[in-house]
N, C-alpha and C positions, 0 to 999 in steps of 0.2 A: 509433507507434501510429496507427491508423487513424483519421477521424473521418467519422460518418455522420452524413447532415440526412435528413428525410425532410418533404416540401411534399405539401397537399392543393391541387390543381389542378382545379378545377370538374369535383370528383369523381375523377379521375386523381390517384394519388398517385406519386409520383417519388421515387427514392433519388440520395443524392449520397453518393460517396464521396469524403473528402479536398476536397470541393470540383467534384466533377465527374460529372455524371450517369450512371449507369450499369444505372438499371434504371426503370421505370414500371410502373403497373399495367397497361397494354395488354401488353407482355411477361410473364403471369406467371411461365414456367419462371425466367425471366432473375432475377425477385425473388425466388424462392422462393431461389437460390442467393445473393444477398446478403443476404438476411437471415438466412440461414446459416451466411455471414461475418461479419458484424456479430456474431451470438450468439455463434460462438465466439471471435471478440474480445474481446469483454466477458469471459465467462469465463475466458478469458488474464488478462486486466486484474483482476479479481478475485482469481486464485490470487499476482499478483504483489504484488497492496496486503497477503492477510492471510498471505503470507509474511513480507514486511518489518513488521507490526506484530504478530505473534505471541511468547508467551512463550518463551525460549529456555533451556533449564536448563542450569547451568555445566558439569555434566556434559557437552555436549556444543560448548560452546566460552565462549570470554568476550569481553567486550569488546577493542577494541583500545587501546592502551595511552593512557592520561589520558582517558577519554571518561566523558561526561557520562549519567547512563541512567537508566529505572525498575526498581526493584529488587523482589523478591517477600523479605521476609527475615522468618521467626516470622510469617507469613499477615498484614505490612504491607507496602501501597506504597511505597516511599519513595525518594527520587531520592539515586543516590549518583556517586559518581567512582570511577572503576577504574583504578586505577596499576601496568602490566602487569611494568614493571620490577623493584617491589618485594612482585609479588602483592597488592596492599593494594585493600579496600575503603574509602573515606571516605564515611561520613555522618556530617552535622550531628547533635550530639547526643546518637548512639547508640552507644555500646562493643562496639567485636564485634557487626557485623552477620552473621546466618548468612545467606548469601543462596543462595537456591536456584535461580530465575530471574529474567532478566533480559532487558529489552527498549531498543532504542534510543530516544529522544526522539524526539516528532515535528517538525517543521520550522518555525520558527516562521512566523506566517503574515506576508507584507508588510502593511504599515501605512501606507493614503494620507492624506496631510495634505492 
C-alpha cells in the first residue's frame, strides 16, 4: 500500500509519495494526477477493510476449521468456535446455536508496557 504526506511549504504544498516527492503545487496537472492516486488508493483500501469485516452468511461459506468468530445466531452476537471436522458450532452456554452469519474476529491490538 501506498503511503501519501502532503507539507504546507510557505504556501507551496508538496506531495510525497512512499516517501518521495512527486508533485507540488507549482505543478498543478502533476497534483491533480496524484491526488487521483492517492483517492483511488484509499477507496482500494476501504473496499479491502469492509470486505474482511463484513457479515458473511453460512450460506455462502464457513469458517475454517477450529476458528474462533462472531456469530449472528436468533438476532444475538455471540462469539463461538467452529469445528469444520465435526460441522459443530460451540458456544458457551447456548444449546444449538442457529447461526446464520458469521464474521472473523478482529486482531487483537499490541499492548506496550
Amino acid at each position: 500500500m501506498r503511503t501519501y504526506r502532503v507539507e504546507n511549504d510557505d504556501g507551496w504544498f508538496i506531495v510525497y509519495k512512499d516517501g518521495v516527492e512527486v508533485a507540488s503545487s507549482e505543478n498543478g496537472d502533476r497534483m491533480a494526477d496524484v491526488l487521483n492516486d492517492a483517492f483511488h488508493d484509499a477507496n482500494a483500501r476501504i473496499a479491502e477493510l469492509e470486505e474482511e469485516r463484513r457479515w458473511i452468511p453460512v450460506s455462502e461459506r464457513l469458517p475454517e476449521n477450529i476458528s474462533n468468530v462472531l456469530i449472528l445466531s436468533r438476532g444475538e452476537q455471540l462469539i463461538a468456535s467452529y469445528h469444520s471436522k465435526y460441522s459443530l458450532w460451540y458456544v458457551p452456554f447456548v444449546d444449538k446455536p442457529v447461526v446464520t452469519y458469521w464474521m472473523p474476529l478482529p486482531e487483537l491490538p499490541e499492548v506496550q508496557e
